[in-house]
Each structure stands twice: as structure tokens, then as C-alpha cells.
C-alpha positions in Angstrom: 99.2 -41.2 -21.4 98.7 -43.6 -18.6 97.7 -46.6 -20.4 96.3 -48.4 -17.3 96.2 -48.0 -13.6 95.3 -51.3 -12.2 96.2 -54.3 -9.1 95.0 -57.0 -11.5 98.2 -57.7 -14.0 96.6 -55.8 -17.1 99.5 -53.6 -18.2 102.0 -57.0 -18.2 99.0 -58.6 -20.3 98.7 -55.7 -22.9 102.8 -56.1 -22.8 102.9 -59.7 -24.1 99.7 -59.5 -26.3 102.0 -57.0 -28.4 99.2 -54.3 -28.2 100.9 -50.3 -27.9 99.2 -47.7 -26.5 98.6 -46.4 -30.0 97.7 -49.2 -33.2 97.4 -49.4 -35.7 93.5 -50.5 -37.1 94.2 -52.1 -40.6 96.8 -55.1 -40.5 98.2 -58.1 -41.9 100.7 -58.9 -38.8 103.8 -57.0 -38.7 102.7 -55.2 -42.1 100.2 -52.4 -40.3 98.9 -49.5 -42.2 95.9 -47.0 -41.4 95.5 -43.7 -42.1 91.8 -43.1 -40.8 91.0 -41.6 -37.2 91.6 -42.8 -33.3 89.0 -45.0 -32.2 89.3 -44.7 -28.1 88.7 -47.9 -26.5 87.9 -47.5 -22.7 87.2 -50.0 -20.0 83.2 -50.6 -18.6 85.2 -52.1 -15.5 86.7 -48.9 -14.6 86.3 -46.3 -17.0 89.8 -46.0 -17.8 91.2 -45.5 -21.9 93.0 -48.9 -22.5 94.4 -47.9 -25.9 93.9 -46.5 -29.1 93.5 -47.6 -32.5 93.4 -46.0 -35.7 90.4 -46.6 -38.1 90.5 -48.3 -41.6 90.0 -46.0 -44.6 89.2 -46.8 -48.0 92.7 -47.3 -49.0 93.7 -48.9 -46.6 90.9 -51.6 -46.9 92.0 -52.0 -50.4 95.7 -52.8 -49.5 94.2 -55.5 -46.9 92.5 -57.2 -49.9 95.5 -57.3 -52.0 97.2 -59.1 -49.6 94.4 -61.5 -48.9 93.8 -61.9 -52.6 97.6 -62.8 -53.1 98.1 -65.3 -49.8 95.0 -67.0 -51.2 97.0 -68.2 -53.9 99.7 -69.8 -52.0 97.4 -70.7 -49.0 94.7 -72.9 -51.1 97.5 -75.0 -52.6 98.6 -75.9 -49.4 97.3 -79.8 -48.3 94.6 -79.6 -45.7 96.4 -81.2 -43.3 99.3 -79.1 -43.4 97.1 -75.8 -43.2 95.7 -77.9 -40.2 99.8 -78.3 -39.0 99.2 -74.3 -38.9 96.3 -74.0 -36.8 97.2 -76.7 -34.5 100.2 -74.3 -33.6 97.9 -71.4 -33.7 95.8 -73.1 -30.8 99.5 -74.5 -28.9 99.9 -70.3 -29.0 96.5 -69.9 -27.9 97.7 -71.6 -24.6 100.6 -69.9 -24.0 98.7 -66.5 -24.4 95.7 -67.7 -22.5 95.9 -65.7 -19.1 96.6 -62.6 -20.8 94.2 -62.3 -23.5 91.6 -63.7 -20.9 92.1 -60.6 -19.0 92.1 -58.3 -22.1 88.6 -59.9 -22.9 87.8 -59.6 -19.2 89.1 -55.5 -19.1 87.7 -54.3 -22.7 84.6 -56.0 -22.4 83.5 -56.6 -18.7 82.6 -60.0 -18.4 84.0 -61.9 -15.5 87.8 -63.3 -15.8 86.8 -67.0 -15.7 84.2 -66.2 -18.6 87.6 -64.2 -20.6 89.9 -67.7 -20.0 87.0 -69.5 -21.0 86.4 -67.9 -23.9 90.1 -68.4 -25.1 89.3 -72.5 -24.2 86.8 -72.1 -27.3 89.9 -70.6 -29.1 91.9 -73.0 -28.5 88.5 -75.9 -28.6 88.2 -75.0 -31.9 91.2 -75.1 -32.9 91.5 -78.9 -32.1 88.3 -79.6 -33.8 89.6 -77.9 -36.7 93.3 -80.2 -36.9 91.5 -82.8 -36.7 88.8 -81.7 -39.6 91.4 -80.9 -42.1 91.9 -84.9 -42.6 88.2 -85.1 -43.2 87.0 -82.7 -46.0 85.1 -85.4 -47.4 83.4 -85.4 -50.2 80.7 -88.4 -51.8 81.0 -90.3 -54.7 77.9 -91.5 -56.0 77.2 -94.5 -58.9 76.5 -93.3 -62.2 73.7 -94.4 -64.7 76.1 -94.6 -67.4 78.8 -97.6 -67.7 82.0 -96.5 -67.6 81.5 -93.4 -66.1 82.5 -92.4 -62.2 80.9 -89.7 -59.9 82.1 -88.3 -56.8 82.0 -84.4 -55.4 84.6 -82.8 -53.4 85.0 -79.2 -52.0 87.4 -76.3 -52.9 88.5 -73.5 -50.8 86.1 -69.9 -51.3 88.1 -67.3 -50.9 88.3 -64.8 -48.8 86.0 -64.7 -46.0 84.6 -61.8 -44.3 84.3 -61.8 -40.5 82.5 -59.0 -38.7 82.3 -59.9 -34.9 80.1 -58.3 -31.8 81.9 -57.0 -28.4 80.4 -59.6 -26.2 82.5 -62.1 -27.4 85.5 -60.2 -29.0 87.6 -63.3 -29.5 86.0 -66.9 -29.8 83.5 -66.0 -32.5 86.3 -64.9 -34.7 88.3 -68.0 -34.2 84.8 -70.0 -34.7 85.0 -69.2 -38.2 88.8 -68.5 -38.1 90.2 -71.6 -37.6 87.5 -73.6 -39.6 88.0 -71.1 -42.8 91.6 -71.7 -42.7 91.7 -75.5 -42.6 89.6 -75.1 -45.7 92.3 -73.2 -47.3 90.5 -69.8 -47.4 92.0 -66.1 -46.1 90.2 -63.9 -43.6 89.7 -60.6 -42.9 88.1 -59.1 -39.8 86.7 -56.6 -38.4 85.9 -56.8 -34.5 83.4 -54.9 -32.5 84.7 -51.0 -32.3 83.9 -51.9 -28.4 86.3 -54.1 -28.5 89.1 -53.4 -31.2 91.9 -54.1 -28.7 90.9 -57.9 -28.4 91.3 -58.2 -32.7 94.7 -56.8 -32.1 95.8 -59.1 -29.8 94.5 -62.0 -31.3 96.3 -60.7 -34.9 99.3 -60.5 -33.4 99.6 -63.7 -32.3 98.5 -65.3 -35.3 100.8 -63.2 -37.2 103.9 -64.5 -35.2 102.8 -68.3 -36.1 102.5 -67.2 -39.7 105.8 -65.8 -40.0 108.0 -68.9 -38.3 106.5 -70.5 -40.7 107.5 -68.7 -43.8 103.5 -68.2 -44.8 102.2 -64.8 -46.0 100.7 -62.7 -43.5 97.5 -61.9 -45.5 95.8 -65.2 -44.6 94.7 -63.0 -41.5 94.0 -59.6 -42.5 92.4 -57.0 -39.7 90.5 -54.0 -40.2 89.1 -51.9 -37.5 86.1 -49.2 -37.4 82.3 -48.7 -37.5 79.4 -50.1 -39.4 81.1 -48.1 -42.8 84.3 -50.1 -42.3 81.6 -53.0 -42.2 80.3 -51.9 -45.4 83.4 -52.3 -47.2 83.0 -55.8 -47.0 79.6 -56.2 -47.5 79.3 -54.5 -50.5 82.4 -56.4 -51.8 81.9 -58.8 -54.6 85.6 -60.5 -54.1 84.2 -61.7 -50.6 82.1 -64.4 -51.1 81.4 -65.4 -47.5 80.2 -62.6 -45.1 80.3 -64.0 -41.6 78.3 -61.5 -39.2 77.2 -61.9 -35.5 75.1 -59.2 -33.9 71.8 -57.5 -33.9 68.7 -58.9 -35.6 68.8 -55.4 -37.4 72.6 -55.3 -38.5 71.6 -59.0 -39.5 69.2 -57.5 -41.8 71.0 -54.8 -43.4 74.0 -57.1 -43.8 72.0 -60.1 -45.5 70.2 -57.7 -47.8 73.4 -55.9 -49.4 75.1 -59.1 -49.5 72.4 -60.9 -51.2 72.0 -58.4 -53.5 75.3 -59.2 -54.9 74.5 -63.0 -55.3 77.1 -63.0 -51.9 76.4 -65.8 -48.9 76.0 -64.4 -45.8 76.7 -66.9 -41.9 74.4 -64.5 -40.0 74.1 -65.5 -36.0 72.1 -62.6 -34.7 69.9 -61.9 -31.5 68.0 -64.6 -29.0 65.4 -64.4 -27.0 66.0 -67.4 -25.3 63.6 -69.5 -22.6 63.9 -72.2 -19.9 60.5 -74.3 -19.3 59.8 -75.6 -15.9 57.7 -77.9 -16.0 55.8 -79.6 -12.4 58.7 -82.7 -13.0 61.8 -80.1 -12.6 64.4 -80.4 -10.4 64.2 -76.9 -8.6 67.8 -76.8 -7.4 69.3 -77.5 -11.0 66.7 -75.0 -12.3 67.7 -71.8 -9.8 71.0 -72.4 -11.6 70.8 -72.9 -14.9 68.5 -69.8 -14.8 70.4 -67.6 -12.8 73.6 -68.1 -14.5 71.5 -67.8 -17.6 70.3 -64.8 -17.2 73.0 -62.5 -15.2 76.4 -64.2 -16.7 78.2 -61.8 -18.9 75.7 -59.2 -17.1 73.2 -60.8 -19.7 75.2 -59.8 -22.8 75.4 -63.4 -24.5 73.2 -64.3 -27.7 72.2 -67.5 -25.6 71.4 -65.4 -22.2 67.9 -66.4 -20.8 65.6 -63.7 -21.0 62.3 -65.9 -20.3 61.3 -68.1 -17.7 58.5 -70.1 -18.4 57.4 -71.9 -15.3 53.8 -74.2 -14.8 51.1 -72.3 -12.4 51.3 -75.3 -10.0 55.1 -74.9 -8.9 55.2 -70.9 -10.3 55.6 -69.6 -6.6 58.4 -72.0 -5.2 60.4 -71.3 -8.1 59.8 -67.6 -8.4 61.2 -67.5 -4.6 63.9 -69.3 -5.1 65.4 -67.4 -8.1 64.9 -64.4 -5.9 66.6 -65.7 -3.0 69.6 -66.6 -5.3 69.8 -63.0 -7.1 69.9 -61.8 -3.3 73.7 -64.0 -3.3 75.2 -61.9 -6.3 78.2 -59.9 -5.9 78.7 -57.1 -8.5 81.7 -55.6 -9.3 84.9 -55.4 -10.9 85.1 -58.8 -12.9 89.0 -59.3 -12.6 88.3 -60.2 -8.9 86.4 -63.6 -9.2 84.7 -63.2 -5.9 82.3 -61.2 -8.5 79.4 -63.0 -10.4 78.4 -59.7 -12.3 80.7 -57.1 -14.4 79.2 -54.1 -15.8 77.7 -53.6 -18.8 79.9 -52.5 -22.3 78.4 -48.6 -21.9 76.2 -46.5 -20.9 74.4 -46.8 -24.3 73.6 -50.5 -23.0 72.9 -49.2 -19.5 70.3 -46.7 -20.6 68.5 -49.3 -23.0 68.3 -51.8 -19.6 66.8 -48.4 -18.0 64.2 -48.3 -20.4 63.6 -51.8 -20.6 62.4 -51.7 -16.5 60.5 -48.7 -17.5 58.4 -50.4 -20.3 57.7 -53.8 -18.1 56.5 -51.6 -16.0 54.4 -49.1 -18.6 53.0 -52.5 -20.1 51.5 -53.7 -16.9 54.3 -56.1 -15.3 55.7 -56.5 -11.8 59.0 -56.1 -10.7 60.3 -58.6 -8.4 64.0 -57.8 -8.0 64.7 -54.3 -8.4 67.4 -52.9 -10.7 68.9 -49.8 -11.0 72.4 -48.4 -11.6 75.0 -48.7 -9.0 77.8 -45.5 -8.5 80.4 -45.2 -5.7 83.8 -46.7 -5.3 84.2 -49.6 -7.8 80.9 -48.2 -9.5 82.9 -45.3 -11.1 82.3 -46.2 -14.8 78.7 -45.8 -15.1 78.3 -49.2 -16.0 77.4 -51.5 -13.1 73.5 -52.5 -13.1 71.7 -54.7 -10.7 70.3 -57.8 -12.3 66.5 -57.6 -12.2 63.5 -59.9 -12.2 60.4 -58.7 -13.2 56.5 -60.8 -13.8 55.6 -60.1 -17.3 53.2 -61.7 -19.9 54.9 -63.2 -23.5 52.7 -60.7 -24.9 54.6 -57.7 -24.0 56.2 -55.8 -26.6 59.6 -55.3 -24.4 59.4 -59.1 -23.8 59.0 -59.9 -27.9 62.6 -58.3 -28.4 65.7 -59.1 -26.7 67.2 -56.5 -23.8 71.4 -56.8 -24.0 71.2 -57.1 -20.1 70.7 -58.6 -16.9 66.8 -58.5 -16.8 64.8 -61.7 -16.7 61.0 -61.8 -17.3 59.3 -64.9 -15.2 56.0 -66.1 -17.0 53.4 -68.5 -16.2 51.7 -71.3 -18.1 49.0 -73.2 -17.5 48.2 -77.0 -19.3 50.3 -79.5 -20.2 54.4 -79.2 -21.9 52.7 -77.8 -25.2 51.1 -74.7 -24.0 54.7 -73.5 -22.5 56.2 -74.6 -26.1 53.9 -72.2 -27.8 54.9 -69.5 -25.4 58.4 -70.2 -25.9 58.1 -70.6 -29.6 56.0 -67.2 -29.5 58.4 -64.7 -30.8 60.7 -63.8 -33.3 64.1 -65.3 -32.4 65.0 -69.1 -32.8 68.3 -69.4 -31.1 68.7 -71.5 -28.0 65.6 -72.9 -25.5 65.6 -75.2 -22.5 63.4 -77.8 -21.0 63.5 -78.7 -16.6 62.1 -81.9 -16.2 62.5 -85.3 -15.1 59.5 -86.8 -17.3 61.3 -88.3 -20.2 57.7 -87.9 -21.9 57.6 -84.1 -21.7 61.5 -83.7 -22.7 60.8 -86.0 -26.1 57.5 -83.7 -27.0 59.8 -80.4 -26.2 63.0 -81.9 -28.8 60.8 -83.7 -31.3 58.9 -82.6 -34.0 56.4 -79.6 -33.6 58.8 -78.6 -30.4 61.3 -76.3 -29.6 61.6 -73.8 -33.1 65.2 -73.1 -32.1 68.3 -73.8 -33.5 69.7 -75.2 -29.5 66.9 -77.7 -27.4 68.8 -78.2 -24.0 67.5 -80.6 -21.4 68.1 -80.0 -18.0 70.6 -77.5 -18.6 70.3 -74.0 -19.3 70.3 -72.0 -22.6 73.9 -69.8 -22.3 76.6 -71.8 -23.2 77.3 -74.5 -25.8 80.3 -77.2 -26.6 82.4 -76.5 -30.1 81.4 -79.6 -31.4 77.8 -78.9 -32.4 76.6 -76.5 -34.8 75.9 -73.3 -33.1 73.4 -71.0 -34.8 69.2 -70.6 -34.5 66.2 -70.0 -36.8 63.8 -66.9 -37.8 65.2 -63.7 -36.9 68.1 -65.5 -35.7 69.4 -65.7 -39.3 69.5 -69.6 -39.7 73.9 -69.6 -40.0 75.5 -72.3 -38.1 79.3 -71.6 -37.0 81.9 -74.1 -35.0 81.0 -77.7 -35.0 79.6 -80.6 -36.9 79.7 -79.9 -40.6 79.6 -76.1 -40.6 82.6 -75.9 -42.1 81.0 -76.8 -45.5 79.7 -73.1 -46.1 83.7 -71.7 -45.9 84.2 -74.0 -49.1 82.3 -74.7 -52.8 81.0 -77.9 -53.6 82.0 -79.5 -57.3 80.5 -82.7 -58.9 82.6 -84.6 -60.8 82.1 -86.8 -63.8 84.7 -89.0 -65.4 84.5 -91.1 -68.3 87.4 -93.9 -68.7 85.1 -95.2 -71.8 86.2 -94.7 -75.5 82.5 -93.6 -76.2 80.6 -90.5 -74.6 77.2 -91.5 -73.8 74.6 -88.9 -73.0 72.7 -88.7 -69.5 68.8 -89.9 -69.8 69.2 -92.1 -72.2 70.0 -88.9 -74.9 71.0 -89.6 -78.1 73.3 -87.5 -79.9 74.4 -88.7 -83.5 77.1 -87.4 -86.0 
């Protein structure tokens, strides 16, 4: 087989990413085992097979937990700042691999190469956050009513911690939690997107090379590879306390039922149906592109993509015209070749739900401003090139109440004052990440304060797609309320203890108890 026919460097990529033609799906670095069947992996840029991997059975999910259960041992002993020691050269690693897993990301799942090196920088991001988090685990100690007596709580590693990640990002998102869950002294095991299994192969292999030069056991990163039953393995797993899931609004549902139904915790970042306000106050430049970028980068396949643009009746028409005249600039095509603002889409599953998406707008009563449609030709030959569209709609739309995976934007207009368009925005069933345009300091305060923005990201003028490691990331409602990456998310990898001590020769009961023999 011809792995890959290409001008843009892939083949030397796979090369020093370690990933064969054939893999295999169930790992713990050089320790690979899987008995179950070829999952094909095939490129939306071009339509070519990239590799092959083979799927994770029963058994061979049950040897991945053995080794996971037995690396724990060793791995949670370890000081914090020496598991931090290991992730800081995980993330030197990172760099050295960046251009190549960058075009991996870019080749298996379509979004441009400057979006594939960038999400490696959240790799590696997060990795720094997290050396520098292992020296700060902190716990409080708090006075107690009884003399003699000292309080304080402090926070143990979990366990082993179950990651099941989407395509659209097919790397960062697993070192989000990654890199946090280690530095806490917990084991993973993952299981990437099947749209994107190549990704989790790179990405084990190089963290399976910094675990072996340093003489640690390779199950602190165990892979598994597969569909939604592989999935199930974990979730229905009682020695996985942690399930960390990113995905649908419906996976997220399924996943937090069968986990909770074992007493499990779930970190569940699930689907957004994100909106920029423009208010009269906006800065229209800044606005055309925050919103454009928004809403056709990663061909409108991010969580955070904007799928709404709220804009005020009095300034409705300039704005409208200049989004348009800025979706006239794109260029779509292959997105190794960054003269491209728009790769395809991950398949023609996605391609046929944007299809359908156009067509309800249309059935529920909307106008479409920029036309879509699927491009074919030279360069077009995998079925999955789209043409970003903009279309008039009303919140009220049932197409515009859940969230399309694509490049289709919905302009709507408000009337009133900063509060009607936060009701709008507010008026559906995701929480994830919203936006404000506006120079009034007044109108941004009422949109991040108190009876504002319901979402789990409030931007000011910038857009929603996007967001810096070192704040929680994560939304509300059907969003699933997890936060990953920054601030103090790392406190759900772990389990809190309180602590009493008594340096007293007498044992005095709380509340003022008494106890007599």
C-alpha cells in the first residue's frame, strides 16, 4: 500500500512520529497488543488512506488496565515535582516533534496547518502550566475548635483516569487533562476520536519514549483505539474513577448517565452554540474578524466556533455587508498550503449534516446570504470541501437551537438595549463560550456581571473560538459544566482528605460532646 502521495512532507512526518502503516490500537508504548479489527483512517484533505489501526477488544482493554493499575503504584509515590521533572520533558519533546505532529493533525483532521502547530503550542502550553502546578498542590489548614488539635486538608492522586477525546482536536484535549492528571500522580488511558486514531498514536509514542529514558513504567499512558463500545469499556468501569469526555451533547449524556450510575465522576465538555453581540458601540473592523474567524476556522468544527451573530437593528445592515464582503476573501482548499483559510470538513457524514442544515434554515423560513454548497474538482476530490455560508435566521429556529459541526453562521437581529441581545444569546441550550463588541464599558459590565452571559467563557471584544491554557475551559447546561486546563481544574484529577491531629494527651469530642468511661 501507498501510504501517502503528497508535496507537503507528510510521509517524513508519519516517519519520525513512529506511526507504521499498520498499528497497532491498544498500547502502553513499545508494549502494543490488539487483536480486534482494522479501523481505516483516511484523509478529508485528499481522500487518501493514511494508515491503519487495529481496534481494542475486550482482552486487550483488560491487559491496558493491568498495566495502568500496576504503574499507579509506582507513579503516585513519586513527589509531585519530580512527576512534574517528567512532563516538563514531555513538553521539551513536544517541541522537537512539533512540525510533524502539526501536519498529522493538519492531514487526519483537515484543519489548516497553522491551526495543527498551534494546537501542539497547547501541548506544549500545558505542559508548562503543569511543571509549574506540581509545586503547588495546595491544600488548607484551617483552626480547630478544640485546643490541641490541628486541621489542614491535602489532595491524593485518583487513579486511573479515563480520557475519551473528539476528532476536531485529536491532540490538545488529551494533553489538557494529560499533563494535569499526571502531575497529580494519576495514570491515563485514552481513547481518541476513531476519525482520528493516528493522532493518539503519535502522541503515545512520544510519550512512551520520555517514559522509558527515564526508567518509569509505560502504563502511566495507556491507549486504546475503537468506537463508542471501546468507549463503553471505560465507562462502565468501576476502577476508573474519572471519565474525561469531550464531544456531542448526546454522547455527553449517555456517558454521564452510565458513569453516574456507578457513583463514577464524569469532566464532560460537550457541544456550543456560541454567540457574538454587536452592540451600536462596536468596533466594526475588530468585529468582521473575530466573527469570521469564528465561524469558518477549523471549517466551523471547534466547540467554541460562532454559530450566532447577534447584531442591534440600528447597525444590522453595515455589519451584515461587511461579513459578506469578508466571506467573499476566503480561499478553500487543501489546508497544508497556508494560503488556505478553509480545509474540508472530517467526512461526508459532517458534509451531509451541513446539507441539511441549509435546507432547514431554509424550510424554517430564513434567508440565505452567502451560499454554500459542496465544492468537487481538482483539490475538491475528497467530497469534503464546503463553502462557508451565511444565512438570516430567527433564535427561534429549531436548526438554530442546536449546534451544526460546520461552517454556517446564522446573523440575528435585536432590538432594545444590551439585555434583550443577552436573552437571545442566553436562549438555548448550550452554555459554552459568548462574546460582547462594544466600546461602552457600561454594556460590557451588564454582559459579564450577574444575570449576563450564562456561559462558561464571556469574551470582550474578542471572539468566542479560541482560549489561553491558563483559565478554566469548560461551559454550563448542556455543555456538561466540566472545566479542563487552567486555574484550579486540576483538583477533579485528585481526592480531597481532611485531616485531624491531636498532639493532646486527652481526646476531646467535636460540639462540645461528652463521652465518659
Amino acid at each position: 500500500m501507498e501510504v501517502i502521495r503528497t508535496d507537503f512532507g507528510i510521509k517524513e512526518a508519519l516517519t519520525q512520529l513512529g506511526v507504521k502503516e499498520i498499528n497497532q490500537g491498544t498500547s502502553t508504548g513499545s508494549n502494543s497488543f490488539s487483536n480486534g479489527i482494522i479501523l481505516e483512517s483516511y484523509s478529508p484533505v485528499d481522500g487518501k488512506l493514511i494508515g491503519k489501526v487495529r481496534t481494542s477488544t475486550r482482552e486487550d482493554y483488560e491487559k491496558a488496565i493491568g498495566h495502568a493499575s500496576s504503574a499507579f503504584k509506582i507513579w503516585r509515590k513519586m513527589p509531585a515535582p519530580q512527576r512534574g521533572e517528567i512532563v516538563r520533558q514531555f513538553g521539551d519533546k513536544l517541541r522537537e516533534m512539533k512540525e510533524p505532529l502539526g501536519k498529522l493533525v493538519s492531514y487526519e483532521m483537515g484543519k489548516s496547518y497553522q491551526e495543527g502547530l498551534g494546537e501542539v503550542q497547547e501541548m506544549i502550553d500545558i505542559c508548562d502550566f503543569a511543571v509549574g502546578l506540581s509545586r503547588q498542590l495546595h491544600g488548607l489548614t484551617m483552626h480547630s475548635e478544640r485546643a490541641g488539635h490541628r486541621m489542614y486538608e491535602q489532595y491524593h492522586s485518583l487513579g486511573i483516569i479515563g480520557i475519551i477525546s473528539a476528532f476536531n482536536f485529536p491532540v490538545a484535549v488529551w494533553a489538557w487533562n494529560t499533563a494535569l492528571a499526571w502531575i497529580c500522580g494519576d495514570v491515563c488511558i485514552w481513547k481518541p476520536s476513531e476519525k482520528a486514531p493516528l493522532c493518539g498514536i503519535a502522541c503515545q509514542n512520544i510519550a512512551a519514549e520520555v517514559f522509558k529514558s527515564n526508567n518509569l513504567p509505560e502504563g502511566i499512558s495507556c491507549l486504546i483505539n475503537g468506537d463508542y463500545t471501546v468507549g463503553e469499556f471505560m465507562t462502565t468501569d468501576s476502577r476508573i474513577p474519572l471519565i474525561s469526555a469531550t464531544g456531542s451533547t448526546r454522547m455527553g449524556k449517555i456517558v454521564g448517565k452510565t458513569v453516574g450510575e456507578r457513583l463514577g465522576r464524569s469532566l464532560l465538555e460537550l457541544g456550543g452554540n456560541n454567540a457574538i453581540i454587536v452592540t451600536p458601540d462596536a468596533d466594526i473592523k475588530m468585529t468582521v474578524i473575530g466573527a469570521v474567524f469564528g465561524a469558518v476556522g477549523t471549517a466551523g468544527q471547534r466547540c467554541t466556533s460562532t454559530r450566532r451573530l447577534i447584531i442591534h437593528e440600528s447597525i444590522y445592515d453595515n455589519v451584515k455587508n461587511a461579513v459578506t464582503d469578508a466571506y467573499k476573501q476566503l480561499r478553500i482548499g487543501n489546508p497544508l498550503d497556508e494560503n488556505n483559510h478553509v480545509g474540508p470538513l472530517i467526512d461526508k457524514e459532517a458534509v451531509e449534516q451541513y446539507k441539511a442544515a441549509l435546507d432547514k434554515v431554509i424550510e424554517e423560513g430564513g434567508n440565505i446570504l452567502v451560499e454554500g454548497g459542496v465544492l468537487d474538482g481538482e483539490g475538491y476530490e475528497s467530497g469534503c470541501y464546503v463553502k462557508p455560508a451565511i444565512a438570516e435566521a430567527d433564535n427561534s429556529f429549531e436548526i438554530v437551537q442546536h449546534e451544526t459541526f460546520a461552517p454556517v453562521l446564522y446573523l440575528l437581529k435585536y432590538r432594545g438595549d444590551v439585555e434583550d441581545a443577552i436573552d437571545i444569546q442566553n436562549g438555548v441550550a448550550q452554555g459554552l463560550s459568548s462574546a460582547i463588541m462594544t466600546n461602552n464599558l457600561r454594556e460590557a459590565e451588564r454582559f459579564l456581571s450577574v444575570g449576563g452571559s450564562d456561559c462558561g467563557i464571556a469574551n470582550v471584544n474578542i471572539g468566542t473560538s479560541g482560549a489561553e491554557i491558563g483559565g478554566a475551559f469548560g461551559g454550563e447546561k448542556e455543555t456538561g459544566g466540566g472545566r479542563e486546563s487552567g486555574s484550579d481544574a486540576w483538583k477533579v484529577y485528585m481526592r480531597r482528605q481532611t485531616n485531624t491531629i491531636n498532639y493532646t494527651e486527652n481526646l476531646p469530642l467535636a460540639q462540645g460532646i461528652k463521652f465518659d468511661l
